[in-house]
N, C-alpha and C positions, 0 to 999 in steps of 0.2 A: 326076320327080326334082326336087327344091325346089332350086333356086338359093340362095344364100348371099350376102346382102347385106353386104361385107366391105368395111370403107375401108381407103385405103394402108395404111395404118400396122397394122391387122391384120394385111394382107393378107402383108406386110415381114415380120412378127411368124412368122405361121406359118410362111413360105417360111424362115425362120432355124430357128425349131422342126425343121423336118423335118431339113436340111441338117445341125442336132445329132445328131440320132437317128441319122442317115444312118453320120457320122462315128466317133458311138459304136461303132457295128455293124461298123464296118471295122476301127475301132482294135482294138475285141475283139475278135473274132474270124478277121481278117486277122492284123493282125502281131504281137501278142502272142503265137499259137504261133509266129509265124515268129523272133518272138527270141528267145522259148524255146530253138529248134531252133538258130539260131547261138548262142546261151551254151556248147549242151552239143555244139556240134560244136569249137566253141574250146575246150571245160576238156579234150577226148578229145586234140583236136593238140597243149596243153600236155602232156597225160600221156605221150602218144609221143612226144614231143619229149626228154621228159625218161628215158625208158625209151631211147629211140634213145641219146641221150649215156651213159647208165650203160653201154651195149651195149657201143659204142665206145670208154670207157675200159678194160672191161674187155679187149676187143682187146688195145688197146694194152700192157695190162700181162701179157698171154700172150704177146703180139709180142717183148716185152724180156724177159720169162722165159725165152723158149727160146732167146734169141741166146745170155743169161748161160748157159744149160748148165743152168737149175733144172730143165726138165723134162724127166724120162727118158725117152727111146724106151719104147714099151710091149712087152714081152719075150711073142711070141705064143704062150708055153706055159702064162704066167700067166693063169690067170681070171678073173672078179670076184669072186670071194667071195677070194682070196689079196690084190689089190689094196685089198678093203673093209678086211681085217684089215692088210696095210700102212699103210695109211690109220688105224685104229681107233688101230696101235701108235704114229705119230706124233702123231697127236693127242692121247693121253693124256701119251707121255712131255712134250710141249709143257705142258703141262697141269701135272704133278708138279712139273717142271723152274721154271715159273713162281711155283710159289707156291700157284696157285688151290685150291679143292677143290672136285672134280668129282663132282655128284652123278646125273649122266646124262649117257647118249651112245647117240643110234641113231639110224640109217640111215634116209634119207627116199627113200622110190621114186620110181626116175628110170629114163626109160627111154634116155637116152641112154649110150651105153656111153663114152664119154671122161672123164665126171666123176662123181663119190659126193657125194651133198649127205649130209650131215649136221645133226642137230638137236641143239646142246648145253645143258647145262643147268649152271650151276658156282656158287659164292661165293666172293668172296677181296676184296679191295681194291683201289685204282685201280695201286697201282702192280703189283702181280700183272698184272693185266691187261695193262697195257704190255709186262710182262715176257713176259708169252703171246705178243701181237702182234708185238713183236720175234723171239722164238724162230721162231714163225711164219713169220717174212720169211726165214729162214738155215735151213730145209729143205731138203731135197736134192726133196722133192715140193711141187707149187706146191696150197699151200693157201687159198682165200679165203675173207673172211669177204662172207659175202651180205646177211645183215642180225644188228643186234646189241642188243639189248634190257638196260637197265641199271636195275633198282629196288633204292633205297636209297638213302640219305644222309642229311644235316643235323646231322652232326658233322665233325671236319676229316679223318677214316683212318674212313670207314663203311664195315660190313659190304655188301658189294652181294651181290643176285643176279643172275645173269649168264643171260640166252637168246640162243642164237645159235646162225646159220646158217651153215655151213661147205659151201664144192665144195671138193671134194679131185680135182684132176685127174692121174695116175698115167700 
């Protein structure tokens, strides 16, 4: 094996080469998955964090529904399809009553038996709307909106189209 006739300063020179190479191969390789791996275990705790609080609000506002009297005892003769159509006939009369005009409404399968999601579909303007959501609050059935989808605008009273998620808890 040949020996290698190296003065300091080479010698310095390689031993810093390697010690790069070294560094490289730990940076990549080492912790670049690993903070990958903490980004997406922090963006998952942001998401359930914020899923936990929607959770929780929404408690709270079944908590104070049922002290006010909104939500009725469920009457153990009624089924679900009599509740669905309870549900079908507030939400439309909300609906008419408002203003909007409704060009869909049906039923999203759920398997929990306390609430009816619903998938609606309407047009009308912002203040129909409002007019909805207020009617909405002064049911005698506690109605939520889950999420609410609005396209349209760029005049001062625009035509909107209106997508939204309704639990109807009965």
């Amino acid at each position: 094996m040949p020996q290698f006739n190296l003065s300091e300063r080479e010698r310095n020179l390689v031993l810093i080469a390697i010690g790069v190479v070294i560094a490289y191969f730990f940076y990549q390789f080492l912790l670049v998955p690993k903070w990958d791996e903490i980004s997406r275990t922090g963006s998952k705790v942001n998401s359930s964090s914020i899923e936990l609080k929607i959770a929780e609000a929404r408690i709270k506002v079944l908590a104070q529904s049922k002290s006010k009297g909104k939500i009725l005892a469920p009457q153990k003769e009624a089924n679900r399809e009599e509740k669905a159509l309870e549900a079908f006939k507030q939400i439309s009369y909300s609906t008419a009553a408002s203003g909007l005009n409704l060009n869909m409404i049906k039923p999203i399968p759920e398997t929990s038996t306390d609430k009816l999601r619903f998938s609606l579909s309407c047009t009308g303007k912002y203040r129909s709307l409002y007019s909805f959501l207020k009617i909405l609050s002064k049911l005698k059935v506690l109605i939520l909106v889950d999420s609410l989808d609005l396209n349209g605008g760029g005049t001062p009273a625009p035509d909107l189209g209106i997508q939204m998620t309704l639990s109807a808890y009965l």
